[in-house]
C-alpha positions as CSV (number, residue, x, y, z in Angstrom):
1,X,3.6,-54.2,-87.9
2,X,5.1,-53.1,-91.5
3,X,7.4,-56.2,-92.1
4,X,9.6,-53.7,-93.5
5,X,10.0,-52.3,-90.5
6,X,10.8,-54.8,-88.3
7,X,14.3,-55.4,-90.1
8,X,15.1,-51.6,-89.7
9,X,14.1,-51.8,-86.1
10,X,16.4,-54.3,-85.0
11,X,19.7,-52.9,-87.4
12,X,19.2,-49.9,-84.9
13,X,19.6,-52.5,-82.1
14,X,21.8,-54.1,-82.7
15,X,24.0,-51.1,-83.5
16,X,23.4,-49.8,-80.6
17,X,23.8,-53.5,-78.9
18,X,27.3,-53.6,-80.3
19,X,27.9,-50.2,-79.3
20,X,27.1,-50.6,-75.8
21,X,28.5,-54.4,-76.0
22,X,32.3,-52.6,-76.9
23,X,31.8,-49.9,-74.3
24,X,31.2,-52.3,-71.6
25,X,33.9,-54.3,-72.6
26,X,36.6,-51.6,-72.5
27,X,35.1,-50.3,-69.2
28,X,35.7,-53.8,-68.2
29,X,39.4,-53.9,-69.1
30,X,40.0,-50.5,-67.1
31,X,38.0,-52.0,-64.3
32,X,39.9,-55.2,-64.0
33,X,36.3,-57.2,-63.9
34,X,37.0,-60.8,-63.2
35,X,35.4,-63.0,-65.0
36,X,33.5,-65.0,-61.9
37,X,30.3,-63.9,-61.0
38,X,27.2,-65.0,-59.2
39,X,23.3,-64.7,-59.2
40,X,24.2,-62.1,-56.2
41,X,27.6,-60.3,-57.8
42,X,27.8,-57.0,-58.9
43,X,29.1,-57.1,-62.8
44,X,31.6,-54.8,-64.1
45,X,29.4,-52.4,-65.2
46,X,27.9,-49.8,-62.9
47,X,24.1,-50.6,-62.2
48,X,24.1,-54.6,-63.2
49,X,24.2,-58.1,-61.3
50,X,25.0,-61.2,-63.2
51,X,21.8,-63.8,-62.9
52,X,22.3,-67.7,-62.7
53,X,19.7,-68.3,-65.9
54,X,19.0,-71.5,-66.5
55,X,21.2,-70.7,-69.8
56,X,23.9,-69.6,-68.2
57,X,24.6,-66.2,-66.9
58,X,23.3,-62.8,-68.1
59,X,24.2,-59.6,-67.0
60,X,21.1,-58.1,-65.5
61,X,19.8,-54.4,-64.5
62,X,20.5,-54.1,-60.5
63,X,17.4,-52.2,-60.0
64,X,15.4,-52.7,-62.9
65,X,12.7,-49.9,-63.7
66,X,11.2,-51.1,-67.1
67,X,10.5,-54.7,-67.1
68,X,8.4,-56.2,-69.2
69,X,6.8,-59.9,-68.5
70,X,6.0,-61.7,-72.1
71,X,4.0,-64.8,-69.4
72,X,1.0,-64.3,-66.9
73,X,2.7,-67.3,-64.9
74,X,5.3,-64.7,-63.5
75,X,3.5,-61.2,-63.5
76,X,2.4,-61.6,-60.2
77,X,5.9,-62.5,-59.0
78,X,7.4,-59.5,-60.5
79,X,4.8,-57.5,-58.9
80,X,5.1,-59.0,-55.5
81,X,8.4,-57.3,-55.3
82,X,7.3,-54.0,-56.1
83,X,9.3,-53.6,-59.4
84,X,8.0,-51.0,-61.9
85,X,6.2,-52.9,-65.2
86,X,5.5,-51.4,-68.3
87,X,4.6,-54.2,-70.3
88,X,2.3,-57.5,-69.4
89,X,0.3,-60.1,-71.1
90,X,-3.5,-60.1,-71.9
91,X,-4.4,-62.8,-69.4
92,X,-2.5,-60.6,-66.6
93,X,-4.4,-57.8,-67.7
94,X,-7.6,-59.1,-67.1
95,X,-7.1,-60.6,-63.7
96,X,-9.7,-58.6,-61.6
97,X,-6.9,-58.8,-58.7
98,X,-4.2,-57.0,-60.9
99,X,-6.6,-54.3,-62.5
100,X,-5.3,-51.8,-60.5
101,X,-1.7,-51.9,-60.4
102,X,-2.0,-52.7,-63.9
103,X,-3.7,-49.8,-65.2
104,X,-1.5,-48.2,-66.9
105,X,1.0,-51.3,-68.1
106,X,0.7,-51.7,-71.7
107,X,-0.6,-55.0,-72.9
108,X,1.9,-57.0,-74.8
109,X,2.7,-60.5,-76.4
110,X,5.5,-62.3,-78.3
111,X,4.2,-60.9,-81.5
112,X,4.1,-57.2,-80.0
113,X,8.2,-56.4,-81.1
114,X,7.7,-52.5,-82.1
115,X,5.5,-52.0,-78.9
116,X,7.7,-53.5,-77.0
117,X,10.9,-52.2,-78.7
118,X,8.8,-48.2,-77.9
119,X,8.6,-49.3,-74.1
120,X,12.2,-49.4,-74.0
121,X,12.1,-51.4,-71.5
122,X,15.4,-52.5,-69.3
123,X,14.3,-56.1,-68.2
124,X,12.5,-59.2,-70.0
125,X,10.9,-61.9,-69.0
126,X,9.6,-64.9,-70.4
127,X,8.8,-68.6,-70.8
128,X,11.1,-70.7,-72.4
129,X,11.0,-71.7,-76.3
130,X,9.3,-68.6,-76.7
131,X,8.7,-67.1,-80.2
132,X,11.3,-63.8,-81.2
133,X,13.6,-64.7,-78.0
134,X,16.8,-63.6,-80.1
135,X,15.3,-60.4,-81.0
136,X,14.1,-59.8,-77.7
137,X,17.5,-60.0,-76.0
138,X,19.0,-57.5,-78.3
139,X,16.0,-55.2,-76.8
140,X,16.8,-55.5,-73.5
141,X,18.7,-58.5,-71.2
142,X,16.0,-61.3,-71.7
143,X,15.6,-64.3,-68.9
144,X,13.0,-67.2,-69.5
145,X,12.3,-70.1,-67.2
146,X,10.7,-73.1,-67.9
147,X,7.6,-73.4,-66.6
148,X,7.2,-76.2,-63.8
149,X,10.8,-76.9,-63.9
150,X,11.2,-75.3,-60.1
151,X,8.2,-75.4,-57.4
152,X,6.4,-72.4,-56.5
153,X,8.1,-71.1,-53.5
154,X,11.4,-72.0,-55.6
155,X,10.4,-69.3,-58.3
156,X,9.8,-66.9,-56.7
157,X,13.2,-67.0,-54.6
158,X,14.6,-67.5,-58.7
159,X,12.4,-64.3,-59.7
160,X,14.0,-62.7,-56.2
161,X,17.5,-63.1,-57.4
162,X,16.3,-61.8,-60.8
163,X,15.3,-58.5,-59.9
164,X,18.2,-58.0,-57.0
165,X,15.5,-58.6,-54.5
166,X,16.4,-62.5,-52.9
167,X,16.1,-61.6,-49.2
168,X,12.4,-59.9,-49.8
169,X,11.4,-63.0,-51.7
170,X,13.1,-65.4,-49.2
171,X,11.2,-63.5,-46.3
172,X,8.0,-64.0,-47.9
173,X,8.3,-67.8,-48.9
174,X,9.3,-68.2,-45.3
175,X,6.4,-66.4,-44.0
176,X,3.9,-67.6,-46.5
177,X,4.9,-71.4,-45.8
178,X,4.4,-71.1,-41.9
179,X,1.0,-69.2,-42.4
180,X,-0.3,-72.0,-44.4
181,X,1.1,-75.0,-43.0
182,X,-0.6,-73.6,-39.7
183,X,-4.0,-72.9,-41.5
184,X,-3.7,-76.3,-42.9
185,X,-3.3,-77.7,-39.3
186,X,-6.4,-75.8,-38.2
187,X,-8.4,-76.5,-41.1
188,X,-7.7,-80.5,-40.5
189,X,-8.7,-79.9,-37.7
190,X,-12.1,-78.8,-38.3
191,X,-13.3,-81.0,-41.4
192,X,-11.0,-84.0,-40.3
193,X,-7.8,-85.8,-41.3
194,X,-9.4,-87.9,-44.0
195,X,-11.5,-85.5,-45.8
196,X,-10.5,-84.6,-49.4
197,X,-11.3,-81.9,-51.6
198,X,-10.7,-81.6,-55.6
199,X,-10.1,-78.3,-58.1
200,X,-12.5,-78.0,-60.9
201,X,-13.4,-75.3,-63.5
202,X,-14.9,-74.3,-66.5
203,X,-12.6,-73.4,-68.9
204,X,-12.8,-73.6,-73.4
205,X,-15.9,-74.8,-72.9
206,X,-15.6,-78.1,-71.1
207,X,-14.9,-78.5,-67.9
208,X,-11.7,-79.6,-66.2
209,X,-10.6,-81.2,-62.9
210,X,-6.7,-80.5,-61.5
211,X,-4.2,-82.4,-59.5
212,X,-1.0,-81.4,-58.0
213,X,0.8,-77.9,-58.5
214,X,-1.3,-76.8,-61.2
215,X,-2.4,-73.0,-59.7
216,X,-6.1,-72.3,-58.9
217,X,-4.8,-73.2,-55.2
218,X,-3.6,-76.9,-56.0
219,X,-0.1,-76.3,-54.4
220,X,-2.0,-75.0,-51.0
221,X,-4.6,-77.5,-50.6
222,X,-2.4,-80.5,-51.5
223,X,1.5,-78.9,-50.6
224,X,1.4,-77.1,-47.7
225,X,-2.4,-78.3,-46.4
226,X,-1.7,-81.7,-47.0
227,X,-5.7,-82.7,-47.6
228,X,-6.4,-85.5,-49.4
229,X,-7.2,-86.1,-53.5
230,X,-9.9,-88.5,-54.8
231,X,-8.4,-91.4,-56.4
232,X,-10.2,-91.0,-59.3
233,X,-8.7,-87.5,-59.4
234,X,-5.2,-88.8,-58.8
235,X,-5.5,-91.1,-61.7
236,X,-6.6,-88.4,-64.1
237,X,-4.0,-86.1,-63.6
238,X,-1.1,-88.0,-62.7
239,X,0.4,-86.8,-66.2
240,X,-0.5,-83.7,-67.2
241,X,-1.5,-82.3,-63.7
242,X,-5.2,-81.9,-65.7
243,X,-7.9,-83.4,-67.1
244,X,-11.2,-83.0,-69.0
245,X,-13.8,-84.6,-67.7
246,X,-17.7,-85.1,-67.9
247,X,-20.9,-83.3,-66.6
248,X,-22.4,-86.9,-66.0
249,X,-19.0,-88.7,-63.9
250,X,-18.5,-85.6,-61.7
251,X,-19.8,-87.5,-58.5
252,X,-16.7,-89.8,-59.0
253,X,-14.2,-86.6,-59.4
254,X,-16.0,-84.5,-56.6
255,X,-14.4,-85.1,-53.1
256,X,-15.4,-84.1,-49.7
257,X,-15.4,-80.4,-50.7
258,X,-14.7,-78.8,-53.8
259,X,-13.2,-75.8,-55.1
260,X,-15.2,-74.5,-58.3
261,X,-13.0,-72.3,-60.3
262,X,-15.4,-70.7,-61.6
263,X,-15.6,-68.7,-65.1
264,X,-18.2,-66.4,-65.8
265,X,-17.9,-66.6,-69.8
266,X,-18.2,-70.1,-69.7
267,X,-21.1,-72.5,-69.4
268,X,-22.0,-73.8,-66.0
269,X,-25.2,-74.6,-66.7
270,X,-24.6,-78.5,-65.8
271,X,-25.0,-77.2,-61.9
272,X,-29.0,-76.8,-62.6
273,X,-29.2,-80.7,-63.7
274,X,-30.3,-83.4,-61.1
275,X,-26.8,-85.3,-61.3
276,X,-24.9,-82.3,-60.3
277,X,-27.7,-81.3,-57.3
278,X,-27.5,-84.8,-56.1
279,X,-23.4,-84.7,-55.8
280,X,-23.3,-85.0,-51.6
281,X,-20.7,-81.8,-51.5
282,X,-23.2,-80.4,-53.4
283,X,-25.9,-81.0,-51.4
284,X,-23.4,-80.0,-47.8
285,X,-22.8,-77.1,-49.0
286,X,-19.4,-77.9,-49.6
287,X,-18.9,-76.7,-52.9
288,X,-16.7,-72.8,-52.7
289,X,-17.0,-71.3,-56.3
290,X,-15.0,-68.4,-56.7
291,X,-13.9,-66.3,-60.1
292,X,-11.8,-68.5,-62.0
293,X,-9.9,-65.3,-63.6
294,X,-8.5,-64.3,-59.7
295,X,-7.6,-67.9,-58.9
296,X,-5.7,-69.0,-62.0
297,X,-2.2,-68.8,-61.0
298,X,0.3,-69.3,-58.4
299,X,2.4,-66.1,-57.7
300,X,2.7,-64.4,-54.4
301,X,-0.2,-61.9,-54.8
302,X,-2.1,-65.1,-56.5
303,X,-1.2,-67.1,-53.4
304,X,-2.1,-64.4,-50.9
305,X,-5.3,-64.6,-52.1
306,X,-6.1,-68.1,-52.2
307,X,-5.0,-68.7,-48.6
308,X,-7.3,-66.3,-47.4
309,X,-10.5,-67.9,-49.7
310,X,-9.6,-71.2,-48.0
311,X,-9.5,-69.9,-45.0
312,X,-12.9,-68.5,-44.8
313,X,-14.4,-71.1,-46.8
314,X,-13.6,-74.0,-44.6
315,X,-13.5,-72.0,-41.3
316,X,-16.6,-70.3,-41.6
317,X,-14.9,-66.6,-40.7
């Protein structure tokens, strides 16, 4: 972008910001708008709820129809709901799962201020600390959420209230939970109460294993299925939720089965070597690789998804 223009760009906003800032105001007065509001309330202004952020409240479109999500972490929740995007990150874009629906959403990033200034977009949302956030907001109301700081059923009730949309997104977490906690039952069932099962994949060229609510299906396998986690697993990730590990120690990271995220860009050549062909999942045909770019993160359409991989992997159907 010109760096010329981005100063121009944003007088026009906030002009018009201030404009529409005064006009609200003064429709306010007439209105007699309390003060008070809620993540639920309608705001003074026609069209808008006011939304609990976790910096305090913003007045937010009621039915927002340009939204644009600056993280992949919550693309698949905003899509869940069936509310109109025009603007997502690369990472979402490439998500064979989201190719569709995203085929005509402009990609975007925290750099992308004159694209995403053209989209005019009515909604954004990010993670927190992200770069530009006070130029975003006078673009359009601008929410961020810190990533981890709510479980994964939690966000997307958050991302529920958000978009005006809290009894669709409750209905779903409630529905979702009960499916999987009875899959969970049946697949303990099957492979036995003590079996365990670990999360790798290949990803920047080394190879990682992952512990609890970390996406690629951790918060199924270990929330709602309540299988069990090597040690050596536990004690990897007990910080970071992550950890790098070797090609020669993956017998003491591989559990009873294993869930190989699995990306195709990156080397996987260590399952041709004798170490890796003498692992015993590996040799029970317990290992389940699936594409690591469908499995990634943990949004409903994410979720969805995973439940139904486990499903069949473990059950056979």
């Amino acid at each position: 972008m010109n760096k010329l223009f981005i100063p121009v760009i944003l007088c026009i906003v906030f002009l018009v910001s201030a404009c529409g800032n005064q006009t609200s105001n003064n429709a306010g007065k007439s209105e007699g708008a309390s003060p008070e509001s809620s993540s639920s309330k309608t705001s003074g202004k026609s069209g808008t709820v006011i939304y609990q952020s976790e910096e305090g409240p913003i007045e937010v479109p009621a039915n927002p129809k340009r939204v644009v999500v600056l993280t992949r972490f919550l693309t698949g929740n905003v899509m869940a709901l069936d509310v109109p995007l025009v603007g997502v990150d690369d990472m979402s874009k490439s998500n064979p799962r989201f190719a569709d629906k995203l085929k005509n959403v402009e990609t975007i990033s925290t750099e992308s201020l004159e694209k995403i200034l053209e989209l005019q977009p009515d909604l954004i949302i990010g993670l927190s600390g992200i770069k530009n956030i006070d130029m975003f907001k006078k673009i359009a109301p601008t929410v961020t959420f810190t990533y981890g700081q709510v479980d994964y059923l939690t966000q997307q009730l958050e991302i529920g209230k958000l978009l005006n949309k809290e009894k669709e997104a409750k209905a779903w977490v409630d529905d979702f939970r009960a499916r999987a906690q009875k899959a969970g039952a049946e697949i303990k069932a099957k492979i036995g109460n003590d079996a365990t099962v670990s999360v790798i994949e290949t990803f920047n060229k080394k190879l990682y294993v992952y512990g609890y609510n970390f996406g690629r299906g951790t918060e199924i396998l270990y929330n709602e299925f309540k299988l069990g986690m090597p040690e050596k697993v536990q004690e990897a990730t007990k910080k970071d939720s992550f950890a790098a590990i070797s090609t020669e120690v993956l017998n003491d990271y591989f559990a009873d089965y294993v869930i190989f995220s699995k990306n195709v860009d990156e080397d996987s050549s260590f399952q041709s070597s004798e170490v890796y062909k003498s692992i015993p999942a590996v040799k029970n045909n317990r290992v389940f690789e699936v594409d690591a770019k469908t499995f990634y993160f943990r949004d409903p359409l994410s979720l969805e998804y995973q439940l139904d991989f486990f499903i069949k992997s473990f059950m056979g159907k």
